[in-house]
N, C-alpha and C positions, 0 to 999 in steps of 0.2 A: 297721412299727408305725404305727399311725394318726396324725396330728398331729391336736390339737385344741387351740381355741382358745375363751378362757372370758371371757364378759362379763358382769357383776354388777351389777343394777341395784339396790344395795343402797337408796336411798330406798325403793324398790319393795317388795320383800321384807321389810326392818325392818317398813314400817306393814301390809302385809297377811298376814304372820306373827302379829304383833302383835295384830293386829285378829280373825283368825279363829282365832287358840288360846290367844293370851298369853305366844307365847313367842318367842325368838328362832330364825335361824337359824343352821343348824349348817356352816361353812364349813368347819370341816376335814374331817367327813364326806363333803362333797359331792368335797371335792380328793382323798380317795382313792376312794370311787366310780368318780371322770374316768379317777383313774390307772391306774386296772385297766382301763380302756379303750383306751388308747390313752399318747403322751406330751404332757403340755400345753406347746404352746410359745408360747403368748402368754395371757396371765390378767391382766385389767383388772377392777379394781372402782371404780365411780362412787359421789361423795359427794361431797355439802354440808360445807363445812367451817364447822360454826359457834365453832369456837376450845375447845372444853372438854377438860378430859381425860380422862374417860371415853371420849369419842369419839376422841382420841388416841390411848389403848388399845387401842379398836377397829381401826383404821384399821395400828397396828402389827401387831397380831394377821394381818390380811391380809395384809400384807406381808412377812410372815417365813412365811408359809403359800406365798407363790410370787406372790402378785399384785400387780401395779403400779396405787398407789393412785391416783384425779386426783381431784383438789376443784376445785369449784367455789365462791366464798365464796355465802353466804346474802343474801338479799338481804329486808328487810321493805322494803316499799312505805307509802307515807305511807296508805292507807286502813287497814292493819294485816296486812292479807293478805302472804303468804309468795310468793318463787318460787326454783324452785331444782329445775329438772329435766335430766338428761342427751342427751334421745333425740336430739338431732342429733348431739352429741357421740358417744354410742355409735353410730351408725349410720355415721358416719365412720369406726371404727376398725372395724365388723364389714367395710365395703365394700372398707377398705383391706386386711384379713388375710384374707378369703376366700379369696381365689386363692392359698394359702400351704397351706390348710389343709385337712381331710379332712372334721370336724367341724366347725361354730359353735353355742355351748353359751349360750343366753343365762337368765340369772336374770331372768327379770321375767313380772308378767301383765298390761304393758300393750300393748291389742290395736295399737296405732299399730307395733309393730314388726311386724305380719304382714305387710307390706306388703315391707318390707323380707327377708324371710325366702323368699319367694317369688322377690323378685329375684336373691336370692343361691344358691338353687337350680338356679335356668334358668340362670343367667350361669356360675356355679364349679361344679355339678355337688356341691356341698358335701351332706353331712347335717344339717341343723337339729334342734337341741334346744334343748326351753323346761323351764324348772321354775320351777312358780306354786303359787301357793293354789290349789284347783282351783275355789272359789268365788268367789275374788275376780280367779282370770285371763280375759280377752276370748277368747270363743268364734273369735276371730278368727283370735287368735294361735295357741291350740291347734290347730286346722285347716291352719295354714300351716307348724306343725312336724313334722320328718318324726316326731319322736319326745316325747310331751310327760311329764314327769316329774313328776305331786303333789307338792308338798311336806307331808309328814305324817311321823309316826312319829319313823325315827332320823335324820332331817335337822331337827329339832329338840331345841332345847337347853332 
């Protein structure tokens, strides 16, 4: 059976689901999708933790679905602007579980991970998978995944 391993760039996904349909994503569709592929033996989803409970819901929802949640706190800067992004943080832990795994399954369409998806290819001989907006993901990333997955239809909630 395949090992696969699932990285959620939930900032990612929320605003460009968000932004090109209105709607959210569907995480537990996606977790049995994976499952019928293979078995998931490592499932990380990244997130801001800005203290609410709605977002606490969220956050539990994932975790009882199979995925180990990490936050990172929010951070406002004195000009007003926001930061609060994962991609070193995930790029560590794809780098660390590659060689473990058969698959690496990432949720995001930011192109800054093709780079990364390529190295993990040549080096673990791994299969890369992306699922984005197909509008809102970097021509980059697609290109650099063995296999890229739209998000439309019934991976929306």
């Amino acid at each position: 059976m395949k090992k696969i391993a699932v990285f959620a760039d939930v900032q990612n996904i929320y605003y460009t689901t968000r932004q090109a349909y209105g709607k959210q994503f569907n995480y537990r569709k996606l977790w049995q999708q994976l499952e019928q592929q293979g078995e998931i033996v490592a499932a990380y989803a990244y997130a801001i933790d800005r203290g609410d409970n709605q977002q606490k819901k969220f956050q539990d929802v994932l975790t009882h679905l199979g995925f180990e949640v990490k936050l990172k706190p929010f951070i406002q800067r004195s000009d007003g602007t926001a930061k609060g992004d994962w991609d070193v943080g995930i790029t560590i832990d794809i780098m660390e579980t590659a060689a473990q795994v058969d698959t690496v399954v990432l949720l995001s369409g930011d192109g800054d991970f093709a780079i990364l998806f390529d190295k993990v290819k040549q080096a673990y001989g791994v299969k890369t998978i992306a699922y984005g907006v197909p509008k809102l993901t970097a021509k980059a990333l697609i290109d650099a995944s063995t296999v890229f997955y739209p998000i439309a239809g019934d991976l929306l909630l």
